[in-house]
C-alpha positions, 0 to 999 in steps of 0.5 A, spaced: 506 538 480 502 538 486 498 532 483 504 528 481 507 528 488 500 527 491 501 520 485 507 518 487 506 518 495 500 514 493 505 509 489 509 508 494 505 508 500 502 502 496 509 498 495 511 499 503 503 494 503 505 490 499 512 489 500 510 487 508 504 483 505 510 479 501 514 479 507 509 476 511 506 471 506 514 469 506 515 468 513 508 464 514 504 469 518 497 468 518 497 476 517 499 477 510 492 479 508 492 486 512 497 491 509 493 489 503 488 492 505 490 498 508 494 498 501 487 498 498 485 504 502 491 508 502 490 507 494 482 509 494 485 516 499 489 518 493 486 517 488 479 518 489 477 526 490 
């Protein structure tokens, strides 16, 4: 159980990175690269041991 809520709080972590990714890639901000790679580490934290 531990490890299913651990996968799912990864997951969505992730979608919030690449959700304002898009949202900034939409708007023309420069920017739009970096909740991608905080989404990359936030990935590797959570599933990496």
């Amino acid at each position: 159980m531990e490890e299913l809520i651990k996968y799912v709080a990864t997951v969505l972590a992730f979608a919030i990175c690449l959700g304002s990714s898009v949202y900034l890639a939409d708007k023309g901000n420069a920017a739009w690269g970096w909740p991608l790679v905080a989404g990359v580490f936030i990935i590797a934290a959570g599933f990496l041991p």
